[in-house]
PyMOL commands that place a pseudoatom at each C-alpha (Angstrom):
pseudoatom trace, name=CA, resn=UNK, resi=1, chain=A, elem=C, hetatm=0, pos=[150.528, 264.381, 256.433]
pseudoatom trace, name=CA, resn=UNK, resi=2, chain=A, elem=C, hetatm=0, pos=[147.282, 265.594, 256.783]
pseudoatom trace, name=CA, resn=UNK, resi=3, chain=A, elem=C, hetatm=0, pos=[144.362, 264.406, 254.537]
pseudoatom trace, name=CA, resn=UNK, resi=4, chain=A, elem=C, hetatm=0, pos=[142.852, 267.492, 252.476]
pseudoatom trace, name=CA, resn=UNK, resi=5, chain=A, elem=C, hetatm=0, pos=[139.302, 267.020, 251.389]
pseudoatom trace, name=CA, resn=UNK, resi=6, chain=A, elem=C, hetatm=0, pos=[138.481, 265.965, 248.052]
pseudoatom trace, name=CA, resn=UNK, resi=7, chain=A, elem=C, hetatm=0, pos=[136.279, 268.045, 245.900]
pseudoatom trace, name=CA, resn=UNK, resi=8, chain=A, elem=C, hetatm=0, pos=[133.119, 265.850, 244.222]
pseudoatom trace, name=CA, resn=UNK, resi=9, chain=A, elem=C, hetatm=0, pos=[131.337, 267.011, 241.482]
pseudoatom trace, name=CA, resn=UNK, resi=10, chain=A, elem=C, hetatm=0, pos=[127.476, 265.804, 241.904]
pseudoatom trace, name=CA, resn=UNK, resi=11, chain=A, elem=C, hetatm=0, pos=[126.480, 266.880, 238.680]
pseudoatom trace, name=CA, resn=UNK, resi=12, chain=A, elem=C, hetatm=0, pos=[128.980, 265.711, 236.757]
pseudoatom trace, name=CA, resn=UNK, resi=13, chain=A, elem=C, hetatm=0, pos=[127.576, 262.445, 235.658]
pseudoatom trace, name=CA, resn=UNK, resi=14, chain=A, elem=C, hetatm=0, pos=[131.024, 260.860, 236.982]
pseudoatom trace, name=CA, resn=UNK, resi=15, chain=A, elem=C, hetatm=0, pos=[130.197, 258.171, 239.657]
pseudoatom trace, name=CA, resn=UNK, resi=16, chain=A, elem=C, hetatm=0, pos=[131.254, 259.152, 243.116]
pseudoatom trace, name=CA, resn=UNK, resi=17, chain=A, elem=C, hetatm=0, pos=[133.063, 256.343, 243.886]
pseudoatom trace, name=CA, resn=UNK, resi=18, chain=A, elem=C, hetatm=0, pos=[134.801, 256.537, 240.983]
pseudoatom trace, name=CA, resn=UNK, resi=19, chain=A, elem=C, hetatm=0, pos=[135.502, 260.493, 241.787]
pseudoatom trace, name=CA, resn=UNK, resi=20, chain=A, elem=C, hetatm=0, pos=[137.273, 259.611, 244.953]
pseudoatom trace, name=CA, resn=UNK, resi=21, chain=A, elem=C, hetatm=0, pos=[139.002, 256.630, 243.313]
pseudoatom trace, name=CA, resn=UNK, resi=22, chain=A, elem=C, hetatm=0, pos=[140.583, 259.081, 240.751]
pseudoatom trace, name=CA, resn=UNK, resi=23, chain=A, elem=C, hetatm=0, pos=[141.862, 261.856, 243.430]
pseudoatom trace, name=CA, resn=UNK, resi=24, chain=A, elem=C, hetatm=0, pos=[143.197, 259.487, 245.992]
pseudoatom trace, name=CA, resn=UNK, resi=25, chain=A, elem=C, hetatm=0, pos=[145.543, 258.155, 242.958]
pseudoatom trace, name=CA, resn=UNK, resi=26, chain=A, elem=C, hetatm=0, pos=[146.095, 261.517, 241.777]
pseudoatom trace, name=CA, resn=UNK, resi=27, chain=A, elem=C, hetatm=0, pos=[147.636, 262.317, 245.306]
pseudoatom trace, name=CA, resn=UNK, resi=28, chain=A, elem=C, hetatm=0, pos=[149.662, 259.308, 245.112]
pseudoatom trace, name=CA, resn=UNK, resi=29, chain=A, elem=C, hetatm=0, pos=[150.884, 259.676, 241.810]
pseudoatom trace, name=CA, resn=UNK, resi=30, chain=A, elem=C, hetatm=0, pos=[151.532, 263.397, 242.635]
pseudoatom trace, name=CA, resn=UNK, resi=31, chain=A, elem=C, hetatm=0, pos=[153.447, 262.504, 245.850]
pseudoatom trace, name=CA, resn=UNK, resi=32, chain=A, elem=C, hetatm=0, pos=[150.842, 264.618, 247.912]
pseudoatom trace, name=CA, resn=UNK, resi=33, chain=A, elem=C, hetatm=0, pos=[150.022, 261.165, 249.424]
pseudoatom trace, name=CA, resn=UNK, resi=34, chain=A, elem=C, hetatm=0, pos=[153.218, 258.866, 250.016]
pseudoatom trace, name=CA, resn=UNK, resi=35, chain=A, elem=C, hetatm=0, pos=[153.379, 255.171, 251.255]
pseudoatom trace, name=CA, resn=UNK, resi=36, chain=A, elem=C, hetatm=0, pos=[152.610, 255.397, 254.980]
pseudoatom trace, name=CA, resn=UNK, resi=37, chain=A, elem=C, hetatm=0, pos=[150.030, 258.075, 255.245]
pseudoatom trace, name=CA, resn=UNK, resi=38, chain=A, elem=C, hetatm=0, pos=[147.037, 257.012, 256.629]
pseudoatom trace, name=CA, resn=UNK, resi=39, chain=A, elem=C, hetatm=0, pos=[143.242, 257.829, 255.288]
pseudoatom trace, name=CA, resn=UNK, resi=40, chain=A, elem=C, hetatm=0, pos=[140.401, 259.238, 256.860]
pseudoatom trace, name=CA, resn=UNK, resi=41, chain=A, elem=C, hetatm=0, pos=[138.036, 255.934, 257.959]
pseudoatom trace, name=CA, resn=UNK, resi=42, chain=A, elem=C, hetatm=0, pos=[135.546, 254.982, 255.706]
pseudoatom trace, name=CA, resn=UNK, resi=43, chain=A, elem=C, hetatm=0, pos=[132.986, 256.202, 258.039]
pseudoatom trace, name=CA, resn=UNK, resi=44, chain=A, elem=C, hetatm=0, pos=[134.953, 259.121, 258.579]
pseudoatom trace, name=CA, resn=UNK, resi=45, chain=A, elem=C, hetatm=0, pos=[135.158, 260.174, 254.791]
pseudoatom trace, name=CA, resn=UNK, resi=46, chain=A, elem=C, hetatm=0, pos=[131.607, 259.164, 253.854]
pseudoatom trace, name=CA, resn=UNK, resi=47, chain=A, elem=C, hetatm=0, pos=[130.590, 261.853, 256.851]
pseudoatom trace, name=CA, resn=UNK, resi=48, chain=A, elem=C, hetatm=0, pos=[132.811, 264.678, 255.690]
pseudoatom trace, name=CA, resn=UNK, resi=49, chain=A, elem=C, hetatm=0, pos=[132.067, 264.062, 251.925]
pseudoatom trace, name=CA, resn=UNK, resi=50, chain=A, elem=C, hetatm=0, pos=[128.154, 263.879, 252.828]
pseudoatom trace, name=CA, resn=UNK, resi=51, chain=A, elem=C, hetatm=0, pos=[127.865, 260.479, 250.633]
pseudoatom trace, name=CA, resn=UNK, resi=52, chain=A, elem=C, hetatm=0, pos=[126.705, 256.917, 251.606]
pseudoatom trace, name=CA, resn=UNK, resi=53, chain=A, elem=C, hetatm=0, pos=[128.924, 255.098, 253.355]
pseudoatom trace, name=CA, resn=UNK, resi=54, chain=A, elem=C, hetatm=0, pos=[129.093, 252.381, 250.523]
pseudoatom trace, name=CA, resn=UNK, resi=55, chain=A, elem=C, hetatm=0, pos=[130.297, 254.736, 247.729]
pseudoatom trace, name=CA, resn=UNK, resi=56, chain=A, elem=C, hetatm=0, pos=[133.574, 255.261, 249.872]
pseudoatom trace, name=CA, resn=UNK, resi=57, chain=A, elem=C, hetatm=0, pos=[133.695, 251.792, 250.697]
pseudoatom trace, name=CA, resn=UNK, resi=58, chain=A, elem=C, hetatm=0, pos=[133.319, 250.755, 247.169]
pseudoatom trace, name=CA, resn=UNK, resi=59, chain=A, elem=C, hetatm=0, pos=[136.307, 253.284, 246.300]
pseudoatom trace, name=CA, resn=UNK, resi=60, chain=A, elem=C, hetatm=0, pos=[138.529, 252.314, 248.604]
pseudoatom trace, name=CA, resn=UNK, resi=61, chain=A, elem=C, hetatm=0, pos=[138.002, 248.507, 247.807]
pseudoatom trace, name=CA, resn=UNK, resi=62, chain=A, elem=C, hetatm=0, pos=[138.659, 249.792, 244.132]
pseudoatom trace, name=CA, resn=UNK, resi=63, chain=A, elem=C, hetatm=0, pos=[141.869, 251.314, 245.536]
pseudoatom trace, name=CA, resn=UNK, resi=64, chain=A, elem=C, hetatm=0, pos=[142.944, 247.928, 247.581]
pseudoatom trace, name=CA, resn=UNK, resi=65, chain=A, elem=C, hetatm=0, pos=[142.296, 245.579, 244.724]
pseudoatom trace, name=CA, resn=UNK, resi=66, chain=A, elem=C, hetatm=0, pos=[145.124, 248.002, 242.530]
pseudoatom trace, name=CA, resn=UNK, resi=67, chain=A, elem=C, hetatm=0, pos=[147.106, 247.949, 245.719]
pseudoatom trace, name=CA, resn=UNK, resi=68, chain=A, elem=C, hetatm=0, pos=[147.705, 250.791, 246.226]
pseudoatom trace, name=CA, resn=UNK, resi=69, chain=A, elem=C, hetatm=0, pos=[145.738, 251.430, 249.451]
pseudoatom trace, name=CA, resn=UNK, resi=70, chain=A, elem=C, hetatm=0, pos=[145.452, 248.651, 252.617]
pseudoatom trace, name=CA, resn=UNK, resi=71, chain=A, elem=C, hetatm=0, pos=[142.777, 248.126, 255.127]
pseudoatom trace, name=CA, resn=UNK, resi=72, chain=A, elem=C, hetatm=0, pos=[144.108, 247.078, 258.277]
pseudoatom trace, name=CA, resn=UNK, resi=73, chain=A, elem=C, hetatm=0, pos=[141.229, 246.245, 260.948]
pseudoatom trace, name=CA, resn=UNK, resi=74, chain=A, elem=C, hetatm=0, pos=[141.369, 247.949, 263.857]
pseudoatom trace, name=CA, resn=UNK, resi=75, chain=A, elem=C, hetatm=0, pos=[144.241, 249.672, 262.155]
pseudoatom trace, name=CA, resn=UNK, resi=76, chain=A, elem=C, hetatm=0, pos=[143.417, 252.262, 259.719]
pseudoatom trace, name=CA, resn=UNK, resi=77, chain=A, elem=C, hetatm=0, pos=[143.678, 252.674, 255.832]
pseudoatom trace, name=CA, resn=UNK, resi=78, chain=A, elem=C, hetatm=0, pos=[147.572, 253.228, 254.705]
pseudoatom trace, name=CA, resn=UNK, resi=79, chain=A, elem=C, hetatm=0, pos=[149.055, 254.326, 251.456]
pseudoatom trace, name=CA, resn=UNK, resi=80, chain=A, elem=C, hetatm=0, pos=[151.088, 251.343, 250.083]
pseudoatom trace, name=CA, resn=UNK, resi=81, chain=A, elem=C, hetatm=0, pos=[154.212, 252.007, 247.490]
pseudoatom trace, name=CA, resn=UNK, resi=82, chain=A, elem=C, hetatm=0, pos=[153.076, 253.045, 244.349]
pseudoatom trace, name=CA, resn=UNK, resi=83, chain=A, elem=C, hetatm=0, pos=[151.664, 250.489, 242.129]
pseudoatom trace, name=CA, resn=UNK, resi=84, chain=A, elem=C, hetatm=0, pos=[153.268, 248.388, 239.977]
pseudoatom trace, name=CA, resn=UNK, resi=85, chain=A, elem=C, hetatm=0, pos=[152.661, 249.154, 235.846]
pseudoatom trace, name=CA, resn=UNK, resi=86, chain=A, elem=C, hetatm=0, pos=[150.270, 246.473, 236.084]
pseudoatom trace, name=CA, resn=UNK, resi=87, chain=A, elem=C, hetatm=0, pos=[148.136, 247.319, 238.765]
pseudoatom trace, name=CA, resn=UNK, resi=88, chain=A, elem=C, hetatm=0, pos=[147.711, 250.791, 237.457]
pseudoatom trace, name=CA, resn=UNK, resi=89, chain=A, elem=C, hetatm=0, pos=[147.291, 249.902, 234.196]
pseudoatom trace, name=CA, resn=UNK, resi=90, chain=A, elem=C, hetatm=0, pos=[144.130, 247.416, 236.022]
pseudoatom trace, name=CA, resn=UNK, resi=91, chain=A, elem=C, hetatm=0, pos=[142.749, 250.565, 238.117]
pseudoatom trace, name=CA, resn=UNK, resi=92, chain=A, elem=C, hetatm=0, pos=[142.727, 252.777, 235.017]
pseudoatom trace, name=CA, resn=UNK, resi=93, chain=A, elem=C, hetatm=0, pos=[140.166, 249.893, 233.506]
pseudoatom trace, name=CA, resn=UNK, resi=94, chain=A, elem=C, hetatm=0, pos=[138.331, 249.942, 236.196]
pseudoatom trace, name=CA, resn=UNK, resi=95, chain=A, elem=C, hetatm=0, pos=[137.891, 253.283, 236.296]
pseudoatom trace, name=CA, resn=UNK, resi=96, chain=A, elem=C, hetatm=0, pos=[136.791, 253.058, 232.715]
pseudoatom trace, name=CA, resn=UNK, resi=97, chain=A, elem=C, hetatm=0, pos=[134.702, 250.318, 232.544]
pseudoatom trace, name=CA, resn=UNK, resi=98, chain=A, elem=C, hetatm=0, pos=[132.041, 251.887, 235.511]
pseudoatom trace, name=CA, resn=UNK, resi=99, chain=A, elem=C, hetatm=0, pos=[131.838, 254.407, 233.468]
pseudoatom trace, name=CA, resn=UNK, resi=100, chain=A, elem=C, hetatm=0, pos=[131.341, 252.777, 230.413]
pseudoatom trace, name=CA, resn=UNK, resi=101, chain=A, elem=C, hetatm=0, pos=[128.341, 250.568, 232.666]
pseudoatom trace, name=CA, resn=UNK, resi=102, chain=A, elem=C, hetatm=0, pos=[126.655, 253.912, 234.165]
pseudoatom trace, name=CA, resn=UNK, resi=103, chain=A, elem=C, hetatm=0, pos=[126.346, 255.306, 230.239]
pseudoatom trace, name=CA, resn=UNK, resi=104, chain=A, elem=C, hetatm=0, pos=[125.091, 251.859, 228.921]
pseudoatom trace, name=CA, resn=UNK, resi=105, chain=A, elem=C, hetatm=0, pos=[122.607, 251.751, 231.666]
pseudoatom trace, name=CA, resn=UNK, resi=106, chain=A, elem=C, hetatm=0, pos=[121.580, 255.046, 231.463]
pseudoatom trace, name=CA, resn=UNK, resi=107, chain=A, elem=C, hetatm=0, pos=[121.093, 254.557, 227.331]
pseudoatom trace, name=CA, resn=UNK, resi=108, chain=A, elem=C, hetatm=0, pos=[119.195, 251.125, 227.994]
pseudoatom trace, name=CA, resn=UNK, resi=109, chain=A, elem=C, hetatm=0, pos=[117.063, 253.003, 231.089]
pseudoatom trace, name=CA, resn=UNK, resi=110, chain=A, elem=C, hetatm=0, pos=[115.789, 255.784, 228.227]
pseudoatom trace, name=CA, resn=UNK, resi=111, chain=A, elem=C, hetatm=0, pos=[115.108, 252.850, 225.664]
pseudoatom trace, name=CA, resn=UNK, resi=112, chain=A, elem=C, hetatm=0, pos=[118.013, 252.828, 223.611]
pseudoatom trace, name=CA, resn=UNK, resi=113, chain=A, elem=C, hetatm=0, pos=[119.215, 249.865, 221.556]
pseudoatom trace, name=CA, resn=UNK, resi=114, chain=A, elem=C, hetatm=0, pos=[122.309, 248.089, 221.385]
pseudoatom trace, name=CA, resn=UNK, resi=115, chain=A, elem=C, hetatm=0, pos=[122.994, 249.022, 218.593]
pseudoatom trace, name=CA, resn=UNK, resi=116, chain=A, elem=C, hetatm=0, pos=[122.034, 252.797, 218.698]
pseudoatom trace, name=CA, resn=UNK, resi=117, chain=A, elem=C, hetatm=0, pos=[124.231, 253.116, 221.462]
pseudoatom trace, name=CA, resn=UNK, resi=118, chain=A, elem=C, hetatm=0, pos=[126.911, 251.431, 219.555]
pseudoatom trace, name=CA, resn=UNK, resi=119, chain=A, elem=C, hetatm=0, pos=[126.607, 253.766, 216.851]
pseudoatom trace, name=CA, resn=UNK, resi=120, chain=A, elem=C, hetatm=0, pos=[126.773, 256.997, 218.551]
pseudoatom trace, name=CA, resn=UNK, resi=121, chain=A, elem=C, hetatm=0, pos=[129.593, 255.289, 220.672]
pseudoatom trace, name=CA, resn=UNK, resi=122, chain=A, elem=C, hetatm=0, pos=[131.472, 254.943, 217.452]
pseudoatom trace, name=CA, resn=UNK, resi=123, chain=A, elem=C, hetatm=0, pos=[130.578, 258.521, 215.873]
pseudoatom trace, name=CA, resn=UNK, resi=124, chain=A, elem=C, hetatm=0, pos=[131.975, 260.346, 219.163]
pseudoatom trace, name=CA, resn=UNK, resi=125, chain=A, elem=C, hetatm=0, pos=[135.203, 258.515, 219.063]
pseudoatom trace, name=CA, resn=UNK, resi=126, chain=A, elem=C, hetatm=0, pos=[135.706, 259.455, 215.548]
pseudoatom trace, name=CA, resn=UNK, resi=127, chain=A, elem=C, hetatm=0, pos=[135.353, 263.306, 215.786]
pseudoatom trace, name=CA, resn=UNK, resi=128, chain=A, elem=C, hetatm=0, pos=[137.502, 262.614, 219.216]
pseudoatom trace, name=CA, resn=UNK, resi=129, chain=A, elem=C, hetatm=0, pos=[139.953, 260.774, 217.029]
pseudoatom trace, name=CA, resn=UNK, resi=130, chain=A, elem=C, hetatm=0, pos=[139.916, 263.854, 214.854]
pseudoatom trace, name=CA, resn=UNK, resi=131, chain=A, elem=C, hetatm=0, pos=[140.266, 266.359, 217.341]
pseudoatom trace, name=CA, resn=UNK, resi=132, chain=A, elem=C, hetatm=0, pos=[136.544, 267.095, 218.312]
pseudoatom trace, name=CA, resn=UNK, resi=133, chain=A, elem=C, hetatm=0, pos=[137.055, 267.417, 222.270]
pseudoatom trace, name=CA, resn=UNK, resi=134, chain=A, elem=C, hetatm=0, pos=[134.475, 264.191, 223.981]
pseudoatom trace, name=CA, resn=UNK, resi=135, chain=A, elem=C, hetatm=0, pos=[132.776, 267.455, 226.056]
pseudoatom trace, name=CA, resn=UNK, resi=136, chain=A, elem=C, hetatm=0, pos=[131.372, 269.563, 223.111]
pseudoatom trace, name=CA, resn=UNK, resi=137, chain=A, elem=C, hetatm=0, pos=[128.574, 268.652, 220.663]
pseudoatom trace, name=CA, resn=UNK, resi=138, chain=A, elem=C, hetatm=0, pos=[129.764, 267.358, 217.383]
pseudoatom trace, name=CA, resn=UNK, resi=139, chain=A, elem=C, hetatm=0, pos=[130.062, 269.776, 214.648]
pseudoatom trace, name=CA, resn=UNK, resi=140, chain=A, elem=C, hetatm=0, pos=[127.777, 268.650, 211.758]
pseudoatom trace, name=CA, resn=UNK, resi=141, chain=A, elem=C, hetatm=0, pos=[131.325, 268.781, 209.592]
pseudoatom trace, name=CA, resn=UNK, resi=142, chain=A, elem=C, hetatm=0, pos=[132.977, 266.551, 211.744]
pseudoatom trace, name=CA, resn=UNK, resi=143, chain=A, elem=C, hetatm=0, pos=[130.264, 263.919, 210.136]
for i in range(1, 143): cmd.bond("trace and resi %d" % i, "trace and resi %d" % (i + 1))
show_as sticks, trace
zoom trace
């Protein structure tokens, strides 16, 4: 089955890596990937994508530590079965926890406290909690 490009979102404040990580699951998961099909090379990928060779690399190693891709040298990249509960449930943290690095590093780069950052952390997931969607501003009722 041929490989379909993935479509990155530069501005989106999303990591790459972790942009790639997310659609090459989503395929699997789909069944628009299945065990057996083989990926574009890292090389290959970074070139089409127009992105730094490491961000792919990074993904796919993302993607191999789940299990759910495998790097043969000399070989290729291969689709494995789908992963186990476990491994998924490992990849979704993953996923989760870069992005919860790239916000606290952006809110420490601007000069933000701990504890600000906690804060505001804690009043988004409330009005998300209460149906405020995590993408729109916070209505000053939702307070």
């Amino acid at each position: 089955m041929p490989f379909s490009p993935l479509a990155l979102d530069f501005r989106s404040g999303v990591p790459i890596y972790t942009q790639i990580v997310e659609q090459i699951q989503d395929r699997v998961w789909s069944g628009a990937l299945r065990p057996g099909d083989q990926l574009p090379t890292v090389r290959q990928l970074a070139s089409e994508l127009r992105v730094n060779f490491n961000t792919v690399a990074r993904a796919y190693r993302i993607l191999d530590e789940a299990g759910l891709i495998s790097t043969q040298q000399g070989r290729g990249t291969y689709i494995l079965e789908q992963p186990s509960p476990d491994a998924a449930a490992a990849l979704r943290h993953e996923v989760l926890a870069a992005l919860t690095r790239r916000w606290l590093a952006e809110a420490a780069r601007l000069g933000y406290a701990p504890a600000e950052a906690a804060a505001e952390a804690a009043r988004q997931i409330e009005a998300w909690q209460h149906g405020q969607p995590p993408d729109e501003p916070i209505e000053e009722t939702a307070r």
